[in-house]
DOTIGU-809551 format. One record per atom (N, C-alpha, C, CB): x, y, z; residue in one letter; atom name; residue number from 1. Coordinates in Angstrom, 2 decimals. Each point is the difference from the previous one (the first is absolute). Glycine has a CB too. Layout:
DOTIGU-809551
{r {X; Y; Z}; 'a'; 'CA'; NUM} ...
This chain:
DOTIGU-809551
{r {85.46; 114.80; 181.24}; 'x'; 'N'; 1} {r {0.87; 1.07; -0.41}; 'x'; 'CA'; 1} {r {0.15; 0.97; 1.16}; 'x'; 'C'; 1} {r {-0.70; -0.25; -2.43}; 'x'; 'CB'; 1} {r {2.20; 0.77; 2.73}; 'x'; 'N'; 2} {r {-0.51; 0.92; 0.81}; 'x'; 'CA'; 2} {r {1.68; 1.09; -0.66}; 'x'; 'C'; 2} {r {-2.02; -1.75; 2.70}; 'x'; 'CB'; 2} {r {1.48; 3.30; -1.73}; 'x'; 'N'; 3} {r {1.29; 1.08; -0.13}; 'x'; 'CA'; 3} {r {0.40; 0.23; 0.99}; 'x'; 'C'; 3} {r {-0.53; 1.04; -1.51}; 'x'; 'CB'; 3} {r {1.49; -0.84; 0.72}; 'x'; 'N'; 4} {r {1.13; 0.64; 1.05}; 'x'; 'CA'; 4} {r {0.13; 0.81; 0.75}; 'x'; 'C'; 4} {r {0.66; -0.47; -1.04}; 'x'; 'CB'; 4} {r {-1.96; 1.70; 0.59}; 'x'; 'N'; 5} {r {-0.25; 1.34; 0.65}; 'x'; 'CA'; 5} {r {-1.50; -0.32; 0.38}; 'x'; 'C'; 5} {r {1.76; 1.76; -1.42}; 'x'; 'CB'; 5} {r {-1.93; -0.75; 2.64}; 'x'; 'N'; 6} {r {-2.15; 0.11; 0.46}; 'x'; 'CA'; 6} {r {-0.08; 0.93; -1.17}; 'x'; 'C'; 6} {r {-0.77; 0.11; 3.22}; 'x'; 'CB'; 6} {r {-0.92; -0.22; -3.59}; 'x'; 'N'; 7} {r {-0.75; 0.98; -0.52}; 'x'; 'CA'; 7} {r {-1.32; -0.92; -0.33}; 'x'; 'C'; 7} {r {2.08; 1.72; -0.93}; 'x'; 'CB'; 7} {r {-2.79; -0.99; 0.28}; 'x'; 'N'; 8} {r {-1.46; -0.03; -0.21}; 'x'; 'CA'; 8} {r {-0.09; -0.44; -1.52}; 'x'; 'C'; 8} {r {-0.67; 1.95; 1.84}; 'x'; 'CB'; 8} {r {0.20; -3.14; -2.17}; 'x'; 'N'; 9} {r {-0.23; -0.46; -1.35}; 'x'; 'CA'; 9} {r {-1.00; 0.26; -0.58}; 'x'; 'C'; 9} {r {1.05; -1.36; 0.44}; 'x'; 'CB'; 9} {r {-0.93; 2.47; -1.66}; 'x'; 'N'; 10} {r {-0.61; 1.17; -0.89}; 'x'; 'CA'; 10} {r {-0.79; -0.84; -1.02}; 'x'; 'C'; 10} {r {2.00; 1.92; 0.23}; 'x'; 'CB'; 10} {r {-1.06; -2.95; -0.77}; 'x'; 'N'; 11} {r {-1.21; -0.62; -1.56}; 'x'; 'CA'; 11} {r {1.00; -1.45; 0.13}; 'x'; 'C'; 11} {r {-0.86; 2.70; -2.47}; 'x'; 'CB'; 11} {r {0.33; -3.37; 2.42}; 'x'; 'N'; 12} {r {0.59; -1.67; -0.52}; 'x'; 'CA'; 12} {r {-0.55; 0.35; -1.06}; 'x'; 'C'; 12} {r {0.03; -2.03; 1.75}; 'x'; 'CB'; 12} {r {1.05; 1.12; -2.71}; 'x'; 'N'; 13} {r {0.07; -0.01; -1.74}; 'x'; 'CA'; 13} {r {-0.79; -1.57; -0.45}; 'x'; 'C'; 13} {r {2.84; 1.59; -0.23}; 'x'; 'CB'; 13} {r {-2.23; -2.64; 1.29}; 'x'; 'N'; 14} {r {-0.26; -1.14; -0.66}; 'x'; 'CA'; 14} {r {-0.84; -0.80; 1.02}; 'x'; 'C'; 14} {r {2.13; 0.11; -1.51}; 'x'; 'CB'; 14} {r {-2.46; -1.29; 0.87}; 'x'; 'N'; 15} {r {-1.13; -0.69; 0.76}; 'x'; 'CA'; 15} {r {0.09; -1.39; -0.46}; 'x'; 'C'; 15} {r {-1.58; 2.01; 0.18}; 'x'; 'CB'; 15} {r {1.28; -3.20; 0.48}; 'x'; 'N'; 16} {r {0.45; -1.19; 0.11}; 'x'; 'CA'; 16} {r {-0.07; -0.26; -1.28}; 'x'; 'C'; 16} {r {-0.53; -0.61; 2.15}; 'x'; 'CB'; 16} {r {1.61; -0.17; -2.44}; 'x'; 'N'; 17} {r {-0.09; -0.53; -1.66}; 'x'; 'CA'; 17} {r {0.21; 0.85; -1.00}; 'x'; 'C'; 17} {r {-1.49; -1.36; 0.58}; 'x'; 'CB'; 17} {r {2.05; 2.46; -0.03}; 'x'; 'N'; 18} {r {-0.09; 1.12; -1.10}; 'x'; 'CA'; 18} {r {2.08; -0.31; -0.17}; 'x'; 'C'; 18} {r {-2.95; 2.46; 0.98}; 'x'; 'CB'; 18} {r {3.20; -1.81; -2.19}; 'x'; 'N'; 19} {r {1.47; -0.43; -0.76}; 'x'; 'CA'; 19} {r {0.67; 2.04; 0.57}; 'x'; 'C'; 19} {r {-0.96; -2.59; -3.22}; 'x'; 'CB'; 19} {r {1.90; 1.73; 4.40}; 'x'; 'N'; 20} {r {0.89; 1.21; 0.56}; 'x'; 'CA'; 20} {r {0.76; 0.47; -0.75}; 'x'; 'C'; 20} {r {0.01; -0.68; 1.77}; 'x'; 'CB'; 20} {r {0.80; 0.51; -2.95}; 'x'; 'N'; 21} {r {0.71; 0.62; -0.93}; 'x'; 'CA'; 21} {r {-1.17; 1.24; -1.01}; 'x'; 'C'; 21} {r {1.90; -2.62; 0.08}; 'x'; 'CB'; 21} {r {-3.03; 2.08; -0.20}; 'x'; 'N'; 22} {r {-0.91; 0.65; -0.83}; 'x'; 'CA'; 22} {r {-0.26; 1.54; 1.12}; 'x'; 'C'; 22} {r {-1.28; -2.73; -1.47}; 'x'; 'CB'; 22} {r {0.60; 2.16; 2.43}; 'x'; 'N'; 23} {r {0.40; 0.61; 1.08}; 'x'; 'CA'; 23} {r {0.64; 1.26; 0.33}; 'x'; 'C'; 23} {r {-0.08; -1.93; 0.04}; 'x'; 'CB'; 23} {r {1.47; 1.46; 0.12}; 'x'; 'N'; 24} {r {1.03; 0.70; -0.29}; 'x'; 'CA'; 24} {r {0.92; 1.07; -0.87}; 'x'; 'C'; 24} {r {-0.65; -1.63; 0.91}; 'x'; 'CB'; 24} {r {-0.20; 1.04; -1.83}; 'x'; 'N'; 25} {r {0.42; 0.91; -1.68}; 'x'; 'CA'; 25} {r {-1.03; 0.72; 0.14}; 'x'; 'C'; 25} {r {1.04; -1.57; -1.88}; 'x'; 'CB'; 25} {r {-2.35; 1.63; 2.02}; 'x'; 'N'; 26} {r {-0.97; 0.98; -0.03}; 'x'; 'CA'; 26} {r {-0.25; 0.91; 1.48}; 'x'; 'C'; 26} {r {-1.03; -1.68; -1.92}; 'x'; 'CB'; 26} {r {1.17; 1.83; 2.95}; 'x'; 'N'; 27} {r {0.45; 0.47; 0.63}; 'x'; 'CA'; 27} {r {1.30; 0.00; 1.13}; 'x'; 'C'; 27} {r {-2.04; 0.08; -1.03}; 'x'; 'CB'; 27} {r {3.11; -0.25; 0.48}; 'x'; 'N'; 28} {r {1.22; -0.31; 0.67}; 'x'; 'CA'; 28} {r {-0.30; -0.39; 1.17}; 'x'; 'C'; 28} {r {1.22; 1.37; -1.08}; 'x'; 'CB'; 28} {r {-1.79; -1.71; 1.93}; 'x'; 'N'; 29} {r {-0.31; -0.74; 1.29}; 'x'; 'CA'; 29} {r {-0.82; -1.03; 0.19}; 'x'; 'C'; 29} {r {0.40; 1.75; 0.60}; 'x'; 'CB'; 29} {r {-0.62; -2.19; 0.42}; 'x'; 'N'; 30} {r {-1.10; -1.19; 0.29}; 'x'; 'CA'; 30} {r {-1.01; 1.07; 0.62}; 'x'; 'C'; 30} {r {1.54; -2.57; 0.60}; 'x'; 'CB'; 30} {r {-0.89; 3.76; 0.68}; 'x'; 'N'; 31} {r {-1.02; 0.78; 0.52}; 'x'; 'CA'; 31} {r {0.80; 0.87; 0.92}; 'x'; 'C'; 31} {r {-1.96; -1.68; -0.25}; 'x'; 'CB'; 31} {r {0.84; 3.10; 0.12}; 'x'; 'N'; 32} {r {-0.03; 0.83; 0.05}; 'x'; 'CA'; 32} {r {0.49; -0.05; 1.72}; 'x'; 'C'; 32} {r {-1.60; 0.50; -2.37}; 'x'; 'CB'; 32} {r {2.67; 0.24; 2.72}; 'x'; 'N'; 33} {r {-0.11; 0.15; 1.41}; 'x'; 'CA'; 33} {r {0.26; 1.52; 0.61}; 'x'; 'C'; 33} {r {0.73; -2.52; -0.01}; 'x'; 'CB'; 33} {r {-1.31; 3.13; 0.99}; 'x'; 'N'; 34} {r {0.00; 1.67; 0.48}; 'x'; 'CA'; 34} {r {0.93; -0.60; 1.11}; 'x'; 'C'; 34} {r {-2.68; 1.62; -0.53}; 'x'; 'CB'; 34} {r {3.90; -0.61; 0.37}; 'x'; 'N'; 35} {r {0.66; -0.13; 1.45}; 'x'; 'CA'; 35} {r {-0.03; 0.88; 0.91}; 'x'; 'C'; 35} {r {1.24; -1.06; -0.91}; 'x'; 'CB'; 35} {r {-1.78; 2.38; 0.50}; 'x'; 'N'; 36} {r {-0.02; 1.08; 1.22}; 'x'; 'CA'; 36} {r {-1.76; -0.30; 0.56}; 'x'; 'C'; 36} {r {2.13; 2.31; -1.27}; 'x'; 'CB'; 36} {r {-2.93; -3.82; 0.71}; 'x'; 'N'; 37} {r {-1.35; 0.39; 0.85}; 'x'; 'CA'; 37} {r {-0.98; 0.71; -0.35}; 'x'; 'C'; 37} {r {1.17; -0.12; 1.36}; 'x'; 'CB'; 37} {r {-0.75; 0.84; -2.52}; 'x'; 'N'; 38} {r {-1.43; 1.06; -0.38}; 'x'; 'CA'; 38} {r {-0.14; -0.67; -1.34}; 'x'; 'C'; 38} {r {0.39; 2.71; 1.20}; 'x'; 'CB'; 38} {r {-2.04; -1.93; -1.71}; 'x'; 'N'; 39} {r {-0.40; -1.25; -0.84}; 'x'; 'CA'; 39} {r {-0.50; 2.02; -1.10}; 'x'; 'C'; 39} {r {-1.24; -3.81; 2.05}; 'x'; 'CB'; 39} {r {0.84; 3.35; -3.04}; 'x'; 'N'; 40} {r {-0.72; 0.81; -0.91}; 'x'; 'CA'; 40} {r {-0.93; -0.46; -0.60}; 'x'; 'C'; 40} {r {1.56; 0.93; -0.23}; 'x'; 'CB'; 40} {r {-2.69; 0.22; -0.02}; 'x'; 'N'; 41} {r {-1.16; -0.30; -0.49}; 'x'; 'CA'; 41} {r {-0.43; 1.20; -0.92}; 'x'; 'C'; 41} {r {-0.50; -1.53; 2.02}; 'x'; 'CB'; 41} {r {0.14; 0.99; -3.36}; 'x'; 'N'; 42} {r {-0.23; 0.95; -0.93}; 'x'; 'CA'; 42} {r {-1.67; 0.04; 0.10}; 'x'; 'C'; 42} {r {2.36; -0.42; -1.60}; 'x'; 'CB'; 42} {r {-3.10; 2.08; 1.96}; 'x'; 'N'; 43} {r {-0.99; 0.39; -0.15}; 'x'; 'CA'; 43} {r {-0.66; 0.85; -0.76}; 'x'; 'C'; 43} {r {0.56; -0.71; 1.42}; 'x'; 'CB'; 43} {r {-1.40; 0.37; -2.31}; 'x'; 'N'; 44} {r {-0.84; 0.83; -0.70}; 'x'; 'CA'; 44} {r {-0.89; 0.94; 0.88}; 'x'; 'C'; 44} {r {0.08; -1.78; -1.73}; 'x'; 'CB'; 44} {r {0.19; 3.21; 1.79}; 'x'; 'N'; 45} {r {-1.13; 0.26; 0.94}; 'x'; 'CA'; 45} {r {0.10; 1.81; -0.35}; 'x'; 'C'; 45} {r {0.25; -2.46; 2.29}; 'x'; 'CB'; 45} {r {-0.76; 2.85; -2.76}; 'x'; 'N'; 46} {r {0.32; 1.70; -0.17}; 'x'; 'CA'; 46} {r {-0.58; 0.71; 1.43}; 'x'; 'C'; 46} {r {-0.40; 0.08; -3.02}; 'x'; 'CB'; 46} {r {0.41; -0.85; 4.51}; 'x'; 'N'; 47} {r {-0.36; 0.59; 0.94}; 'x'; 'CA'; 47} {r {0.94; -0.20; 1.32}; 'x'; 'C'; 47} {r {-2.22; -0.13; -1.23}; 'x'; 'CB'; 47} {r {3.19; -0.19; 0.69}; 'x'; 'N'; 48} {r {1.35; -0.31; 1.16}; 'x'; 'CA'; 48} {r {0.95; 0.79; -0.16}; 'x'; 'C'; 48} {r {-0.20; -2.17; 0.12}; 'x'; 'CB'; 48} {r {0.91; 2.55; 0.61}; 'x'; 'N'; 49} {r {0.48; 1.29; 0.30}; 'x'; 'CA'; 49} {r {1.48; -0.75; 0.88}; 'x'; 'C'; 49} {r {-2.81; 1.86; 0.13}; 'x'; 'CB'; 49} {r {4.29; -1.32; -0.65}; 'x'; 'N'; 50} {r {0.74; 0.07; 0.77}; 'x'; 'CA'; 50} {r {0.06; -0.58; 1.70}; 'x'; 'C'; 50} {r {0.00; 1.64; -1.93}; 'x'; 'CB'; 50} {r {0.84; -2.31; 2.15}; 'x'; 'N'; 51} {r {-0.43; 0.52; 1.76}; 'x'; 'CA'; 51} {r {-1.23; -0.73; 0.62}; 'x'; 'C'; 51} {r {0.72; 2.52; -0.51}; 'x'; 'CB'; 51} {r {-1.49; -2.52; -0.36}; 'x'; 'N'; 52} {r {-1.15; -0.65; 0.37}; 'x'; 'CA'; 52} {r {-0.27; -1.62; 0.69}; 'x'; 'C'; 52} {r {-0.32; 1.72; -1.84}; 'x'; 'CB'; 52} {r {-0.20; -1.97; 2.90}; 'x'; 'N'; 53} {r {0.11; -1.63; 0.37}; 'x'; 'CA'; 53} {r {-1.19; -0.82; -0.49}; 'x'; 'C'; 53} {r {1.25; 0.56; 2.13}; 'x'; 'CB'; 53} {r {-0.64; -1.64; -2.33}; 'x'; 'N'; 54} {r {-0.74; -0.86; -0.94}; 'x'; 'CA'; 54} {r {-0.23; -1.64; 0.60}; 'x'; 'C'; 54} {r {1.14; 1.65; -2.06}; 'x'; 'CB'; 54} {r {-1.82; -1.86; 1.91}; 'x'; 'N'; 55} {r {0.11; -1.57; 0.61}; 'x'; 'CA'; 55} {r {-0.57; -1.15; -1.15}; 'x'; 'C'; 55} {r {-0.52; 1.00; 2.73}; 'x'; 'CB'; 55} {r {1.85; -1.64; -3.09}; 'x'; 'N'; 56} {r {0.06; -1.12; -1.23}; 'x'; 'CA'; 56} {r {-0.43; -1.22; 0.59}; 'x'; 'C'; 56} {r {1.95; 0.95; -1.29}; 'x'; 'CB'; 56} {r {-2.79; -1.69; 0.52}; 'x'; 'N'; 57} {r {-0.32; -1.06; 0.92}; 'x'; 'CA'; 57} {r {1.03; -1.57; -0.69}; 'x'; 'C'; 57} {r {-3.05; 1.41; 0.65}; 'x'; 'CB'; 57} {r {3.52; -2.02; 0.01}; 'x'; 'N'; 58} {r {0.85; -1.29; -1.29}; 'x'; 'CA'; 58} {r {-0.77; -1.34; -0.29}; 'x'; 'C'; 58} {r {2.48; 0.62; 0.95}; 'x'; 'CB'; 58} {r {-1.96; -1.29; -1.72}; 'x'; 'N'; 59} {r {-0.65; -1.15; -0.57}; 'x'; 'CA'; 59} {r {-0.38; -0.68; 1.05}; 'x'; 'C'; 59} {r {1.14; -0.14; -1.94}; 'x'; 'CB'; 59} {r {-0.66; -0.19; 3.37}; 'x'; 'N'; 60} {r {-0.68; -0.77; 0.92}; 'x'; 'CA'; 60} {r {-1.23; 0.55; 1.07}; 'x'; 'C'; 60} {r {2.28; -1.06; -0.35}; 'x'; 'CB'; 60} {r {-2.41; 2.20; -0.10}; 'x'; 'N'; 61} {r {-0.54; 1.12; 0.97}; 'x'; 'CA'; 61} {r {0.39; 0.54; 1.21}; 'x'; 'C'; 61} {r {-1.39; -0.79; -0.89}; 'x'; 'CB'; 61} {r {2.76; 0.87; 0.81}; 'x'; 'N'; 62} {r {0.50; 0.64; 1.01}; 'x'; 'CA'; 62} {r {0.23; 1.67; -0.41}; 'x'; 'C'; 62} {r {1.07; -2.46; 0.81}; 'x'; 'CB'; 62} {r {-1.84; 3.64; 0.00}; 'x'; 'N'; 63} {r {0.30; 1.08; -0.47}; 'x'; 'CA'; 63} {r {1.33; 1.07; 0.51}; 'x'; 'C'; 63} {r {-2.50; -0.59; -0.40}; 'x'; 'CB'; 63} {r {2.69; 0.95; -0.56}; 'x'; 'N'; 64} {r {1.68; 0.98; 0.57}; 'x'; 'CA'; 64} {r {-0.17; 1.34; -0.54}; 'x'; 'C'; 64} {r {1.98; -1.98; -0.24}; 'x'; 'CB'; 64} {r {-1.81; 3.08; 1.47}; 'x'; 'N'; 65} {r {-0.03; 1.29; -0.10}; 'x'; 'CA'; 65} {r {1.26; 0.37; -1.01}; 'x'; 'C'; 65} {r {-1.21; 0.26; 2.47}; 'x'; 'CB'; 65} {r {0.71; 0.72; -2.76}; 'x'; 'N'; 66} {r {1.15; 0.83; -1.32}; 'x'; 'CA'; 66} {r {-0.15; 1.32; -0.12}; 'x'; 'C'; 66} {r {-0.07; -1.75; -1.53}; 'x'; 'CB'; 66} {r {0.66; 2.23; 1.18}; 'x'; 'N'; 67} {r {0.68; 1.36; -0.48}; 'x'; 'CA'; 67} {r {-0.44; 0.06; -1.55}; 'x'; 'C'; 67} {r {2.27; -0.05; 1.73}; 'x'; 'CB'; 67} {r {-2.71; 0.89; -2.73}; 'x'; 'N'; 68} {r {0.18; 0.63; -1.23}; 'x'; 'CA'; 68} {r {1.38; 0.75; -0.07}; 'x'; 'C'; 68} {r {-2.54; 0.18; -0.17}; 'x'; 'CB'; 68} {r {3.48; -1.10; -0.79}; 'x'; 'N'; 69} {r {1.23; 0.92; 0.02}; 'x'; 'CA'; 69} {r {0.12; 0.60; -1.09}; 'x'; 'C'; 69} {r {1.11; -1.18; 1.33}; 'x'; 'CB'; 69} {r {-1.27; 0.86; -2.23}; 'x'; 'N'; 70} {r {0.12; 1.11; -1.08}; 'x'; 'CA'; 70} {r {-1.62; -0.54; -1.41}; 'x'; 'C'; 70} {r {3.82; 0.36; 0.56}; 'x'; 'CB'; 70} {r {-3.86; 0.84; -1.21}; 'x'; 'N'; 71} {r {-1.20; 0.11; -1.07}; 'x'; 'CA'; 71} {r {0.68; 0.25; -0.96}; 'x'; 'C'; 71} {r {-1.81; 0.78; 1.09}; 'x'; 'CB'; 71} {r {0.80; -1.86; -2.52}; 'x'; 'N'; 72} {r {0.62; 0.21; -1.16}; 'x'; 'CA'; 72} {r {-0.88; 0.08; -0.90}; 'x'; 'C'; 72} {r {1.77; -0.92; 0.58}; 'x'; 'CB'; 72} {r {-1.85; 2.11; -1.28}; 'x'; 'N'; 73} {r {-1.47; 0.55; -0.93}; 'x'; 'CA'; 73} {r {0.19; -0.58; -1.30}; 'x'; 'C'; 73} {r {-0.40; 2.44; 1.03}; 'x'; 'CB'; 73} {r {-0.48; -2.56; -1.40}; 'x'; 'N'; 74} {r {0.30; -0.84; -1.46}; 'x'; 'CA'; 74} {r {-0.50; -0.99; -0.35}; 'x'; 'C'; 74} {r {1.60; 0.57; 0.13}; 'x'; 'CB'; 74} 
C-alpha cells in the first residue's frame, strides 16, 4: 500500500487476515496518517505546566523532544 502524500503513520487499523470493510466501517480508514509530522500524546500528570519540554519516548525506543502545548483539568 502506499500514499500519495509524506507523513508519519499514527495507528494502523488492520492486521493480516483481518476483513477491510469491517475495518472500514468501524474506523473509516485502514490508518491513521499525520501530515504536518507532529504526533500527540495524552498525559496524566498534575505537574506539567504549559511551555514546558518533555521528552516522549515511542514504541521502538526512539526518544523525541516536545513541547507541553496546552492543559486540560478534569
Amino acid at each position: 500500500m502506499t500514499a500519495s502524500v509524506d507523513g508519519r503513520v499514527k495507528m494502523i487499523y488492520v492486521e493480516e487476515e483481518d476483513d477491510i470493510v469491517t475495518a472500514m466501517y468501524e474506523h473509516g480508514a485502514l490508518l491513521l496518517l499525520s501530515l504536518d509530522g507532529y504526533m500527540a500524546a495524552e498525559i496524566s500528570s498534575e505537574s506539567l505546566s504549559v511551555g514546558e519540554e518533555v521528552t516522549v519516548t515511542l514504541s521502538d525506543g526512539k526518544a523525541v523532544g516536545g513541547i507541553v502545548e496546552k492543559r486540560v483539568e478534569g
